[in-house]
N, C-alpha and C positions, 0 to 999 in steps of 0.2 A: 467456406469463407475465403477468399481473396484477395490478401494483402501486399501482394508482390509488388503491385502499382504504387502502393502507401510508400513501402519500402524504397525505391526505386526514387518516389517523387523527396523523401526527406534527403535521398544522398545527395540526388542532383539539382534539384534546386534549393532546399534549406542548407546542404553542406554539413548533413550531421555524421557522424563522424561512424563507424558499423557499430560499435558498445553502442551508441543512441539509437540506433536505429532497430538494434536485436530489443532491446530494451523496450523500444514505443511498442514494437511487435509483438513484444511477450505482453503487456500490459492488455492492449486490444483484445487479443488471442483471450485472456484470462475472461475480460470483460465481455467479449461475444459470449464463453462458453457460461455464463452467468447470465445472459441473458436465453441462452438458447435454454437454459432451464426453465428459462418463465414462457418460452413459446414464443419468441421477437425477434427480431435480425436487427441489426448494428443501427441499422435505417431507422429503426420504432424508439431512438432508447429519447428522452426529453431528460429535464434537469433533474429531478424530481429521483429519476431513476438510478441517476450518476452518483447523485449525492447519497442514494441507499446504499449503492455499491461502493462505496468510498465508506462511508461508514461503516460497513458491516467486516469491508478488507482491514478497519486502522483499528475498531474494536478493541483487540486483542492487547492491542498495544497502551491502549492509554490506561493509564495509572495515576493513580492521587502524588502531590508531592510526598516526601515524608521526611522528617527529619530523625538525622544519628540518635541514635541512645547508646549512652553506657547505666550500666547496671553492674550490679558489687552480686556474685552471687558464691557461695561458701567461698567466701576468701578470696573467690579469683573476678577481675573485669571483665564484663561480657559485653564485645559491641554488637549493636546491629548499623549496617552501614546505612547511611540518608539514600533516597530515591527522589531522584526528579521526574516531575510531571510532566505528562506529556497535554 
């Protein structure tokens, strides 16, 4: 896979800055080798595909909100701390 050009076209004509541009690279990079599992090159990938891989990379991550507790337990408060939702 081939992204030198990708590379090259975000410095010099989007003006992205090297952190954005390592960054788009490693992203693609991630997503080629995700597709190269399913047997595809970067060319084959449609919406449908992205948004699999996009959900399957955020997964991980989402969680219910939850709210603090304390609780009294032999004498002593115990908190659990609140979680935001992703």
């Amino acid at each position: 896979m081939e992204l030198t050009g990708y590379g090259a076209y975000l410095m010099q004509e989007r003006h992205a800055s090297e952190n954005t541009v390592a960054a788009y690279l490693r992203d693609v990079g991630q997503f080629a080798e995700y597709l190269a599992g399913q047997g595809k090159e970067l060319t084959e990938a449609d919406g449908e595909t992205v948004a699999r891989f996009v959900e399957e990379q955020c997964s991980p991550m989402n969680r219910e909100a939850q709210d603090a507790v304390i609780v009294r337990e032999n004498g002593q408060f115990v908190v659990t701390p609140s979680q935001t939702g992703l």
